[in-house]
VEXSETI-875562 format. One record per residue: z, x negated, y of N, C-alpha, C in turn. Coordinates in pm, whole numbers, plus 50000, padded with zeros to 5 digits. Layout:
BEGIN
ZXYZXYZXY;...
END
This chain:
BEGIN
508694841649646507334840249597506394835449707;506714836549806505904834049979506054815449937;505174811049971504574800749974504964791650078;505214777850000506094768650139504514763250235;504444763850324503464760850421504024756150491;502964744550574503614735350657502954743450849;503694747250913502784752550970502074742951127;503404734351119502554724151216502474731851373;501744727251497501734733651588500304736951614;500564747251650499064754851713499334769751783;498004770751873498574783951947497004787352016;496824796452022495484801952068495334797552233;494574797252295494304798552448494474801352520;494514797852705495074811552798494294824052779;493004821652740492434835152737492614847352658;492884844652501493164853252399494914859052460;495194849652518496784853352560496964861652615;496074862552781496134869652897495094883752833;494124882052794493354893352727494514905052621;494874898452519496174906552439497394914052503;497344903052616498984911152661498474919652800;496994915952834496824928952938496544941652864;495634940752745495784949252636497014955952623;498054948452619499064955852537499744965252646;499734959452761499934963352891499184978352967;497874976552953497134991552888497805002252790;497725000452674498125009752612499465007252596;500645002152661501735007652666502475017252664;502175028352756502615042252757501565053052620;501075046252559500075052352513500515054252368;500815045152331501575047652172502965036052133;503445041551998504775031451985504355020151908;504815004651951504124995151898504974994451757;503854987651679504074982151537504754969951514;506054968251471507094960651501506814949351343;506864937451389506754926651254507674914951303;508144916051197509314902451193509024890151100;509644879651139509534865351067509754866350944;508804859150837509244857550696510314847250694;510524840450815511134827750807512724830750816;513254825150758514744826350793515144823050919;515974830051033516234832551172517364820251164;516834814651297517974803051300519224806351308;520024798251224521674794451241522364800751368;522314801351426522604806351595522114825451599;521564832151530520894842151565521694850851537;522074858651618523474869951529522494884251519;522494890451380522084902651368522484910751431;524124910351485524064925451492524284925351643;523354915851709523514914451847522254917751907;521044918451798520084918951845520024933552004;519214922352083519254935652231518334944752210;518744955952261517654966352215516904970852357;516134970152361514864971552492514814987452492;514684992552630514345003152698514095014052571;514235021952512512935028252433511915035852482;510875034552447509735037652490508955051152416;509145062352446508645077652418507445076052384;506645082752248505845082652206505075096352200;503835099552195503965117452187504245116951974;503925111651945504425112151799505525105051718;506225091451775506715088751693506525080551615;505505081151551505025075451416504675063951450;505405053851340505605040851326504865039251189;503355030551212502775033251076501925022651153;500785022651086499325013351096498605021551150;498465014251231498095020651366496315012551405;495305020151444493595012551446493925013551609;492925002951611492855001151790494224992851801;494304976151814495384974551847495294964151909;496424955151957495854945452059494294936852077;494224936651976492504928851945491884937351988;491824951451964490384957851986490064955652107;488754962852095488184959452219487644951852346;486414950452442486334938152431485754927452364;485464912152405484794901252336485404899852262;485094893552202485884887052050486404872552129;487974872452096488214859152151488044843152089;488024836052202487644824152110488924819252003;490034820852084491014817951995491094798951967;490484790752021490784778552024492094773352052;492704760551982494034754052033493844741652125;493764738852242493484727652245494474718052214;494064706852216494754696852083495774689652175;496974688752077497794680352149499164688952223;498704709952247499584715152297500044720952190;501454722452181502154732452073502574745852145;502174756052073502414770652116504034775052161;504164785152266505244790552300506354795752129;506714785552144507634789052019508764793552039;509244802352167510174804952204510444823252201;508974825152174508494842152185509034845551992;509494856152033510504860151886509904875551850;509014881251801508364895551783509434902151752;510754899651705511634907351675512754915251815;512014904951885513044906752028512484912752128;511294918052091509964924052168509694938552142;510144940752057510034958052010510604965752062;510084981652056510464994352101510905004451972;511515010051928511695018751859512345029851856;511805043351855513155052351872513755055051759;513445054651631513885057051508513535045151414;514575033551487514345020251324514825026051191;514355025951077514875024050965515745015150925;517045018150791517335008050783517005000650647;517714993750604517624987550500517534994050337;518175005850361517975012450256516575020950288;516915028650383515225034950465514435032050365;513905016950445513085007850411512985009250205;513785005350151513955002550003513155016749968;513405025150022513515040149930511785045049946;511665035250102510015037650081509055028950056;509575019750007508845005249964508565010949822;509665018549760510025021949599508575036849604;509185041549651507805053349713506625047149667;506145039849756505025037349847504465027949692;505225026549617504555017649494504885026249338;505795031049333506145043649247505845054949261;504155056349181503855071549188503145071449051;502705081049087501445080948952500785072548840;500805063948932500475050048902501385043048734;502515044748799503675036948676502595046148529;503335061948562503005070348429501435068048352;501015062848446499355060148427499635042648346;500415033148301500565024448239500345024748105;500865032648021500535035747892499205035347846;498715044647934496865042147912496075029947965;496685021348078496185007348093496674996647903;497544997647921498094987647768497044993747669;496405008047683495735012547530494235000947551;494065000347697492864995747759493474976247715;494104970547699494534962247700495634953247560;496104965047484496574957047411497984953447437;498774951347348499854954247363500654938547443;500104928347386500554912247405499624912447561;498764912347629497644917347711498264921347828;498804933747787499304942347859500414938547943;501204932347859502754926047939502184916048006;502134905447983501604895548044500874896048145;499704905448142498834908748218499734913248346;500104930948302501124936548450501954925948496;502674918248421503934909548501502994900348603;501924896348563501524884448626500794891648727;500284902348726499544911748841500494915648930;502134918448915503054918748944503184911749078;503614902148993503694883249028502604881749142;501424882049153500174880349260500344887649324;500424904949329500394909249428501604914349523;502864906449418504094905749569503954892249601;503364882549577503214870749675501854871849753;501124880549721500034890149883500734892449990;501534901449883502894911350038503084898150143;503644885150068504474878950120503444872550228;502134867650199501294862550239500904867750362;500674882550376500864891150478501584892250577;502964895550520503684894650685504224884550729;503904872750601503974854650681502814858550802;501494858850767500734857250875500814864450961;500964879250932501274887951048502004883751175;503274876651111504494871851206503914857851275;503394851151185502534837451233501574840751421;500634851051388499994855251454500574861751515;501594867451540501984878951662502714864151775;503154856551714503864847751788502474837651899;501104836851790500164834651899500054844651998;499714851751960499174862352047500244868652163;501354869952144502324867352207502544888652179;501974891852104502554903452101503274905652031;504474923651984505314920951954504924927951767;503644932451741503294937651620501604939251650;501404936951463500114935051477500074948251277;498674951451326499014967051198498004949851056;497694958450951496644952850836495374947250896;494874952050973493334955451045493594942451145;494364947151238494514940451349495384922451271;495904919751171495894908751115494654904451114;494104910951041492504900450983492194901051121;491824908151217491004903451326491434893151419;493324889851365493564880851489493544867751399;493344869151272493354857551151491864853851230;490374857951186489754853851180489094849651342;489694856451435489444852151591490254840151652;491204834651580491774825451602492034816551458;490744817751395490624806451286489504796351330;488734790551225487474785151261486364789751332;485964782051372484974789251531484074793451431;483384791351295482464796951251482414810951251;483964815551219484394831251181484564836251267;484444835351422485264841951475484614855951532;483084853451531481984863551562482104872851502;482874872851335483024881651222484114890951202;485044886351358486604892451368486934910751350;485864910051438485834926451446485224935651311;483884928851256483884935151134484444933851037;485584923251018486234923550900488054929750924;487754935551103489084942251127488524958951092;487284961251092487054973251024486654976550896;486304966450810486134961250670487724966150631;488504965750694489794966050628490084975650650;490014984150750490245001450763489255006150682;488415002050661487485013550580488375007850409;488364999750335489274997550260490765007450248;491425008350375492605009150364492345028550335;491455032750418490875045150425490685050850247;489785041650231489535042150061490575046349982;491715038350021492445032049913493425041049925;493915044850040495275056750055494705076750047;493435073650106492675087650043492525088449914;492165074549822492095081149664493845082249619;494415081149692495725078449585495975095149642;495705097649747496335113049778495065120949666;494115120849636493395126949542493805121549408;494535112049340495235111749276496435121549241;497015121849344498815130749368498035143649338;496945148049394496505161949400496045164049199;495585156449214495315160349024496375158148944;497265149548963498275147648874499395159448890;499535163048967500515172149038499795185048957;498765189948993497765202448890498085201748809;497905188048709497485188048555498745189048495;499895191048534501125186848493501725205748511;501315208648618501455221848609501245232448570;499505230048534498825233148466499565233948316;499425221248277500585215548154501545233648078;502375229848214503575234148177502885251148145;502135257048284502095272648289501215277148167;500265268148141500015273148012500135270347831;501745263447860502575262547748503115279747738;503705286747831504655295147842503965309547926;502955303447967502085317148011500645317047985;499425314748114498665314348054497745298548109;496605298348033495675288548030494725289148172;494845284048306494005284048412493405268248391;492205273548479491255260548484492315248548600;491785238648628493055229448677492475229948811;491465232748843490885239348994491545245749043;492065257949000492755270848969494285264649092;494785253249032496775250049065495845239449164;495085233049145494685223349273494105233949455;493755248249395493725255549515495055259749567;496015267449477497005262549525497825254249579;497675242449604498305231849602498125227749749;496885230349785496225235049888496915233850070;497165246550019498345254050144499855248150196;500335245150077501485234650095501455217950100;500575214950069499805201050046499855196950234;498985208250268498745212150424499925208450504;500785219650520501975220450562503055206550573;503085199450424503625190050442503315180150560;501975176150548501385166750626501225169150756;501515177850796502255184050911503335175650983;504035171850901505145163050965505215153151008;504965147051143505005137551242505355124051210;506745123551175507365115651213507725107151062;507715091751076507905085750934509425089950903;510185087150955511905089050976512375097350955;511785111450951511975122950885511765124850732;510975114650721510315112550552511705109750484;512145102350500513115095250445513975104050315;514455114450417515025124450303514415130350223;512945130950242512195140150119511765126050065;511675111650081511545101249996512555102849866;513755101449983515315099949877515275110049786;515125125249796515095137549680513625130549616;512585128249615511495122649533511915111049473;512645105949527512945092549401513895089549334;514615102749346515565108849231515015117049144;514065127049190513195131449110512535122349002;512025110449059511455100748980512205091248892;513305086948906514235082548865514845088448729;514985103348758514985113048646514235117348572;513075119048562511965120248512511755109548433;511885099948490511805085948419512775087248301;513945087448329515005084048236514545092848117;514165109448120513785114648018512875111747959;511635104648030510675095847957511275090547856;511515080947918512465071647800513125074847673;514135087047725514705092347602513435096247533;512315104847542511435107347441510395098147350;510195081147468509865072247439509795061547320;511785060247303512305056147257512745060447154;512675068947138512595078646951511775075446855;512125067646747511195070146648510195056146651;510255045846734509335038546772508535030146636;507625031146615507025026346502506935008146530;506385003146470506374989246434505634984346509;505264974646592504404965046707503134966646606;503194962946497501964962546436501074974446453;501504987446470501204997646398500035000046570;500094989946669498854994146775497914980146808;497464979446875496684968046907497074958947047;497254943446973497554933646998497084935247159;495844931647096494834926347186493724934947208;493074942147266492194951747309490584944347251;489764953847265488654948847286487964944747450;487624930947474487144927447603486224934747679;485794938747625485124953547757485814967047778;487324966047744488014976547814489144970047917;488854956147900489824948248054489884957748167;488274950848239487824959748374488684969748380;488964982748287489774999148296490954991448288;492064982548238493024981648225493384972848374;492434963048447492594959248572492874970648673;491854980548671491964987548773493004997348742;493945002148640494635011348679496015000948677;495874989648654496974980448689497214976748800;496124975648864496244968849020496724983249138;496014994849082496155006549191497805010849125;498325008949022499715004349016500494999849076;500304991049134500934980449247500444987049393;500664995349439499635000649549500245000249658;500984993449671502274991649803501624985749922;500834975549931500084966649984500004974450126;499474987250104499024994750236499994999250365;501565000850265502695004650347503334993750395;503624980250321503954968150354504894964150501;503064967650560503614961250752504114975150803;503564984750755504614995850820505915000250868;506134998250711507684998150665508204985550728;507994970350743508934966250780508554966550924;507554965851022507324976151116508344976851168;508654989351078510105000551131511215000151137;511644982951063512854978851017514214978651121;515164981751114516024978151257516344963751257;516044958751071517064944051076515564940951008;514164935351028512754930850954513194921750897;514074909050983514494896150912514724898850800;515354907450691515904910950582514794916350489;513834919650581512714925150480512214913050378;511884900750406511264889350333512644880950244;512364871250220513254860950153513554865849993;514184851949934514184854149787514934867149763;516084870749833516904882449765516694895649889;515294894349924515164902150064514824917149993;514374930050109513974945550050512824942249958;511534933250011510554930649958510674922749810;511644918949764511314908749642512154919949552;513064916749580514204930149522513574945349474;513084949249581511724966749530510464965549455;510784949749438509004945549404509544943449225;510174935049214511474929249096511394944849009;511894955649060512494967949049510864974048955;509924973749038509064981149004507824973948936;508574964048890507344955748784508194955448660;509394959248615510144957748532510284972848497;510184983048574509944995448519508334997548451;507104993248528506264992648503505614985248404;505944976648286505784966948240506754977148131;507724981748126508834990248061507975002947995;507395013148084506275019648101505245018948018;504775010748037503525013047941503995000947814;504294995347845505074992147653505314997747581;506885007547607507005017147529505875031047521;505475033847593504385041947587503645041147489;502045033047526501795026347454502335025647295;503225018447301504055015647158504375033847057;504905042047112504895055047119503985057947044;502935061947132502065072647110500825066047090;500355049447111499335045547055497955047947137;496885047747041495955056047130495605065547171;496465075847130496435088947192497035088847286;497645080847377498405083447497497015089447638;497605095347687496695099847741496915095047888;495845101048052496015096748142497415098348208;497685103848161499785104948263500625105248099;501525095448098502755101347989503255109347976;503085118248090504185131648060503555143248009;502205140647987501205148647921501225145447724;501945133747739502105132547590503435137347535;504325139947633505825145447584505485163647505;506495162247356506155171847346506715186947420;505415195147375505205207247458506665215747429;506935219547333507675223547278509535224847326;509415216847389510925210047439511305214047552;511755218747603512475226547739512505210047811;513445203147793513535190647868512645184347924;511165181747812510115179147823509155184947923;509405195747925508435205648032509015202248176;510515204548164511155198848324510645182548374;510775175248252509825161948348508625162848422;507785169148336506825174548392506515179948541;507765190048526507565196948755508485187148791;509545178948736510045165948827509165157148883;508405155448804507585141548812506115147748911;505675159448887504785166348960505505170749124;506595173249114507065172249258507645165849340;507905150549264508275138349329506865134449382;505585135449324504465131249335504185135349499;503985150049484503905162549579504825153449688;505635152949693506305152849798506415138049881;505915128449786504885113649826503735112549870;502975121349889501985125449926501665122250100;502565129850140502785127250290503125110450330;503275103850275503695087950260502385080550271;501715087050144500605079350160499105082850256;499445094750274498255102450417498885089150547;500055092950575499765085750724499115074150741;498905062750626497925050250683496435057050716;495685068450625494525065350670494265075050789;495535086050808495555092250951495875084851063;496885076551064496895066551233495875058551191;494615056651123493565049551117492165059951222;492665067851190491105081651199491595087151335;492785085751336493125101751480493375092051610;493565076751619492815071151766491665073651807;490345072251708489225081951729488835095651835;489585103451761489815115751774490375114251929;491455112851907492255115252040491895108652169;490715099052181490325091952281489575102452337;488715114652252487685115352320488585133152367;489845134152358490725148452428491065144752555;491065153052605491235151252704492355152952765;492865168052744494475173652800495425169652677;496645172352710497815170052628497725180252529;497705192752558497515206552423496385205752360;495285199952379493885197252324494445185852235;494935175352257495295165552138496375168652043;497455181452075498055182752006497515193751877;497055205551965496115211451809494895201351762;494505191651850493575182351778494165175751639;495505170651645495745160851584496665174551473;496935184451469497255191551350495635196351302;494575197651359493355200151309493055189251185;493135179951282492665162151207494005163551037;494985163251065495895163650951495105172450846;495015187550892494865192350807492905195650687;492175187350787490535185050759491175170950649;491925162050690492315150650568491965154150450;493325164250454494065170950329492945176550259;492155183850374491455193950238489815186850201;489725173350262488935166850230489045158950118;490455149950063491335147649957491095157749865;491445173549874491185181849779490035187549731;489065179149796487305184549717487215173549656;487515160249672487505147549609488125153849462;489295154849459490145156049312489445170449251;488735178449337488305187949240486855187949196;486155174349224484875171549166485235163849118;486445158849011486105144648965487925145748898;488285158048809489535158648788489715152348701;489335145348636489315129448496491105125148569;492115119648589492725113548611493215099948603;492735094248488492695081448440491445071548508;490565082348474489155077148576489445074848734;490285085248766490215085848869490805073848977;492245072348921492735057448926492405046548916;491585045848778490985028348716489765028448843;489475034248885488195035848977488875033749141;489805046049205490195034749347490685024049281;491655019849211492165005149198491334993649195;490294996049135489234984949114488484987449226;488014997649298487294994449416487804988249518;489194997149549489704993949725491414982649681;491584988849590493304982649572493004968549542;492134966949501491904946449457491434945049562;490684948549624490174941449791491474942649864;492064952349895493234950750007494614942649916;494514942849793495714932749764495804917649718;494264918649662493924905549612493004899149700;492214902649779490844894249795491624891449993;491944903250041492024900250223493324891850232;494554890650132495884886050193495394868050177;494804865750069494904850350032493494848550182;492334852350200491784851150312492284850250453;493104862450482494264856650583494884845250590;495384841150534495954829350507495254817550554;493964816350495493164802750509492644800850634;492314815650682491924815950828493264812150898;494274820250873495824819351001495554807351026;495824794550895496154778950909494814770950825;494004772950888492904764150886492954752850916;493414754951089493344741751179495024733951125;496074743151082497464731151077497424727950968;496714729150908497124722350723497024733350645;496614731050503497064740250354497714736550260;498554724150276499394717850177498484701750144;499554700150086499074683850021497704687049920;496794677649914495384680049882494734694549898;495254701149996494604717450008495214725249918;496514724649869496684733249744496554743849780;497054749649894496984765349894495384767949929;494794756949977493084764249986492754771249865;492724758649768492574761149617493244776249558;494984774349588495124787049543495094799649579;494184802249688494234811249793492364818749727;491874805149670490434809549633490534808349483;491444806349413491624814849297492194825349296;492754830649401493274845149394492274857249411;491034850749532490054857849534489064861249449;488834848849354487764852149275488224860749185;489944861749134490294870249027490334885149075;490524883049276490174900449292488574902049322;487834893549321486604898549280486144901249169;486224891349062485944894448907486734911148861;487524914848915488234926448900487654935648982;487014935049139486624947349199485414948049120;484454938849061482854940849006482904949748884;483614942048786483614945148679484554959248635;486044957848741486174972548709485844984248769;484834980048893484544995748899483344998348828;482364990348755481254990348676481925000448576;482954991348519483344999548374483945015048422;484515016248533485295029048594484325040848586;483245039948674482255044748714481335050248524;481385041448486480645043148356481385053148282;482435047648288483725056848220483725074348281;483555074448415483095085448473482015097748367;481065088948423479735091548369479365093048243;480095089648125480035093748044481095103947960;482125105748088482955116448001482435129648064;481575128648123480595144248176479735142848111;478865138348015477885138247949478255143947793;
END
């Protein structure tokens, strides 16, 4: 789906060069770098399993994630000029430049790509199609699908584009746009730094509402069940609970450790699913018997819980980041097309039959429409509530290695940053849990981040990257990719306006 681009030669300046890599040279001992590999297929000559593995380099955490503060920060904004006529060190390989003490591998990778986009979100489909219509609906998700894994792709093309200027060996979400727009057109380049924090505050947005997501869905499902078979508590009530262990999880350091509580969560989910289905698929009444086509002022709600659907965008450079083999992450039959394939065909599956099911009564999660009554039924329920739970920790670490460089600049001793940074974890968490307990709507809660932060970080910054990376080498024959780079934006703008208008409204009038 990654886009043939011509990329031509170009390469930033001695200055942006010598500035980045004294940078990187600075905080060397300081944290583990963010590892990005070529979308491009590795030349003929390149043997995988020869790749050399460099020194490893001790981290006090570990954590291989998106990381704020990174070679760009700090400092002028560079000019980033090519002068004309030289072609860039094309000999520098970001894959051959990394440190890692714990690469992931290929499955790793899959199990948290599948994660990192399979949560809440899917079960929340049924109620986008009610918002949308049944003909609407398919079309719609596949093709939202479709756009926002050729973002992905758009992404760690440029990522990899740009690390090879810059000559470093990883660059996080943030630190893309700032080296996109500091080494694009001289008009932009003054704008580098605020649109490298334009994107943390986004990314902040966007991975804090999904953990206040997990926190209500996880309640309401429990809720669900305890007062089928015992008694009726307010959903405040299981969200204080939830609390203490919510805590604890996020506790855990290290991405690489995730892995195994990924793998038990996405069997959890996997299963959960399948019983969906079986209850889905019973009885299914006639296509006729729901609506085609929606009414046009419930789009906006069906954009935004479609797009925060697709919510992968944020883990992306992480995950392949962490890859031992990245080369494998991109290409037609790569982790990225393959997990992406996987989870637009469940999702699209999802709210069809859903939808189709139960009509307009489907409510904000499907598993709230399974009946009560059914022993089986109730177990999807804590499956699907503790696959959630236990994804949770997945999606905290982007906007924690965003917040705790902050923090930790201004500690001083080594034991001061370490209860600092379990302080910082656990103020997240319970900041996430006043969010979901002023505002426990769930459906709302979704159609609302998706349309605010999930269309800006998947639709509107990847096709912008882009135009900035290769401004100066070309955009295709008559500009095509300009063109299609600024129809991608206007459709994630027409989507951030309009659906958080309708989100917000939707809010506001189910408290009234």
């Amino acid at each position: 789906m990654s886009s043939g681009l011509f990329y031509g030669s170009c390469h930033v300046d001695a200055t942006l060069t010598s500035a980045v890599q004294a940078k990187m040279g600075k905080k060397k001992e300081e944290r583990q770098p963010l590892l990005v590999a070529s979308n491009e297929p590795l030349n003929d000559t390149y043997d995988r399993s020869a790749i050399p593995r460099p020194d490893l380099r001790h981290s006090p955490d570990n954590v291989v994630v998106h990381l704020a503060g990174g070679p760009m920060e700090g400092g002028s904004t560079p000019d980033g000029g090519n002068p004309p006529g030289k072609p860039p060190k094309s000999d520098y390989d970001p894959v051959l430049n990394r440190n890692l003490e714990h690469p992931t591998s290929n499955l790793d990778t899959m199990i948290h790509l599948l994660k990192g986009n399979i949560g809440s979100g899917i079960l929340a489909m049924p109620d986008a199609f009610s918002n949308a219509g049944l003909v609407v609906g398919t079309v719609g998700t596949l093709v939202m699908g479709l756009i926002c894994t050729h973002c992905m792709h758009i992404l760690v093309k440029c990522a990899h584009e740009l690390c090879r200027r810059t000559q470093v060996p990883a660059l996080g979400f943030s630190e893309v746009v700032e080296a996109a727009f500091a080494t694009g057109p001289s008009r932009t380049r003054h704008f580098s730094h605020a649109a490298k924090m334009m994107v943390n505050i986004f990314l902040c947005i966007t991975q804090l509402g999904f953990c206040c997501v997990y926190f209500v869905f996880v309640a309401a499902n429990i809720r669900d069940v305890v007062a089928h078979f015992w008694v009726d508590l307010d959903v405040q009530v299981y969200l204080g609970l939830l609390l203490i262990p919510m805590i604890v999880l996020n506790w855990v350091k290290n991405l690489k450790y995730l892995a195994p509580v990924s793998l038990f969560a996405s069997i959890l989910t996997v299963t959960g699913l399948g019983i969906t289905f079986f209850y889905m698929l019973q009885g299914l009444p006639r296509t006729s018997s729901v609506h085609a086509f929606a009414p046009w002022h419930k789009l906006p709600l069906f954009f935004g819980t479609a797009i925060y659907a697709f919510e992968g965008i944020g883990v992306v450079l992480p995950l392949e980041n962490n890859m031992q083999t990245p080369q494998d992450f991109s290409g037609l039959t790569g982790v990225l097309n393959t997990g992406m394939v996987i989870v637009a065909a469940l999702y699209t599956s999802v709210g069809f039959f859903g939808y189709l099911k139960y009509g307009d009564h489907v409510m904000g999660s499907i598993t709230l429409n399974l009946p009560p009554n059914d022993l089986l039924a109730q177990s999807v329920r804590i499956m699907m509530g503790l696959a959630i739970f236990l994804s949770y920790g997945l999606q905290f670490y982007v906007p924690f290695n965003i917040l705790w460089p902050f923090i930790k600049d201004r500690l001083d001793t080594e034991k001061a940053q370490m209860y600092g940074e379990y302080i910082v974890r656990t103020l997240i968490v319970i900041f996430t849990f006043i969010l979901a307990a002023l505002i426990p709507d769930l459906g709302a809660v979704i159609s609302l981040v998706g349309a605010v932060s999930s269309s800006a970080l998947a639709l509107i910054f990847p096709p912008l990257i882009e135009i900035m990376t290769f401004w100066k080498v070309g955009l295709g024959r008559y500009n095509w990719i300009l063109w299609k780079d600024l129809a991608i934006v206007l459709f994630g703008l027409l989507g951030f306006g309009f659906g958080s208008y309708a989100s917000i409204e939707n809010i506001l009038s189910s408290k009234n």
